[in-house]
C-alpha positions in Angstrom: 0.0 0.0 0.0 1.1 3.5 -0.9 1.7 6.1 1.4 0.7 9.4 1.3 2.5 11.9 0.9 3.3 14.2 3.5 4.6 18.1 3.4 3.7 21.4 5.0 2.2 24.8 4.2 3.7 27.9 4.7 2.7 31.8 5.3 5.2 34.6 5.9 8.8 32.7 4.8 11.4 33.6 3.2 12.9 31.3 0.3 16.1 30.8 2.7 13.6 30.2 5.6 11.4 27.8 3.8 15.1 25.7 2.6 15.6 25.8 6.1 12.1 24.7 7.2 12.0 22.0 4.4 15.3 20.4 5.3 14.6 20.3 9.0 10.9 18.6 8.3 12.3 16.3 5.5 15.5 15.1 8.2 12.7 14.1 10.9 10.1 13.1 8.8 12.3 10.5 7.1 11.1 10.8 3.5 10.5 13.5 0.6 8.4 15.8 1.5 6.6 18.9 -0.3 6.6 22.4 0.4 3.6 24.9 -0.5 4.1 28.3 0.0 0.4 30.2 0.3 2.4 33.6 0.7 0.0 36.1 -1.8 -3.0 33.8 -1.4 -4.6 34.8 1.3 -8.0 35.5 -0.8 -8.0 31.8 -1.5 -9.6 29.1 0.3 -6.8 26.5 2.0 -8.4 23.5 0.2 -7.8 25.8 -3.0 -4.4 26.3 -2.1 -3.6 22.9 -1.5 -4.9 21.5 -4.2 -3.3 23.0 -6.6 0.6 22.9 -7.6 2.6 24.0 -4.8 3.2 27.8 -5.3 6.7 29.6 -4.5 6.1 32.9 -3.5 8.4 33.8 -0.8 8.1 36.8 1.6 9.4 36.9 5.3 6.0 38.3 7.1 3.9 38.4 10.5 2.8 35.8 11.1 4.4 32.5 10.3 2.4 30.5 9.8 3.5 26.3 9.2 0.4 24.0 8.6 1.2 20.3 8.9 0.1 18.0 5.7 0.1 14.2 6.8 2.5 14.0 9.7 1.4 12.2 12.6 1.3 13.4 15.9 4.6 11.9 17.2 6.6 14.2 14.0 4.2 16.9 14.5 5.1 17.1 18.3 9.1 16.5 17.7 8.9 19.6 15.4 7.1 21.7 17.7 9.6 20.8 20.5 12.4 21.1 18.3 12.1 23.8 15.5 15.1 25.9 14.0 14.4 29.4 15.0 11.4 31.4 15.9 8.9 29.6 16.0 5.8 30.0 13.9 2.0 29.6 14.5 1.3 25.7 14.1 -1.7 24.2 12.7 -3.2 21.2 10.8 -5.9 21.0 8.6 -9.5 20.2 9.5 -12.4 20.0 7.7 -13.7 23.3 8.6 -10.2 25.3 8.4 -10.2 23.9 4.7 -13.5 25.6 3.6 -11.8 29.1 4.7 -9.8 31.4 2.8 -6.1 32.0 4.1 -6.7 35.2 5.8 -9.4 34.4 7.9 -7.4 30.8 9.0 -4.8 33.7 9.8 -6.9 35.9 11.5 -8.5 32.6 13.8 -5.1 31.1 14.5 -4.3 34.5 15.6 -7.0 35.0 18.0 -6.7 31.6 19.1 -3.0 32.3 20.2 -4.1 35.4 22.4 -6.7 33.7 24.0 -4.5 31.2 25.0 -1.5 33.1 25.9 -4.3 34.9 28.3 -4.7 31.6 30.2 
């Protein structure tokens, strides 16, 4: 049986960031893995962005965002213990986060960290 193919999704990276991002996921991940970068796509929904061919459009930008695409929770928690550099907003794709466009996942996963940095 095939595996899926795993990768990420990222908002507010640099090209040098992203190189660094992709190496770093690919190493713990154990396989090839695909970058997406939805950096100038905000007006787009993310199951838009993801389904179509991974874009390269690179611009360092508040927020970072880094949405997981397949990992399972043991890689998804070693990155988030263990990520190069600053570390971005982290999220994975639900059904109802897919149906939104970019900006507003931005805008929730923004909200969400306040509330919880309130706590």
């Amino acid at each position: 049986m095939e595996e899926s193919p795993i990768g990420f999704m990222i908002h507010g990276f640099s090209k040098d960031e992203t190189q660094l991002v992709h190496e770093f996921l690919q190493t713990l991940a154990g396989c090839e893995i695909i970058p997406i970068s939805a950096t100038g796509m905000e007006t787009l929904r993310v199951a838009e962005i993801l389904n179509s061919a991974p874009y390269d459009n690179f611009a360092s930008s508040e927020p970072k965002i880094l949405m997981f695409l397949g990992f399972g929770d043991d890689k998804i928690g070693a990155a988030m213990k263990h990520f190069p550099g600053e570390k971005p907003i982290f999220c994975s794709p639900t059904e109802q986060n897919l149906q939104w466009t970019l900006e507003y996942l931005i805008e929730h996963l923004l909200e969400e960290r306040a509330s919880f940095s309130k706590k």
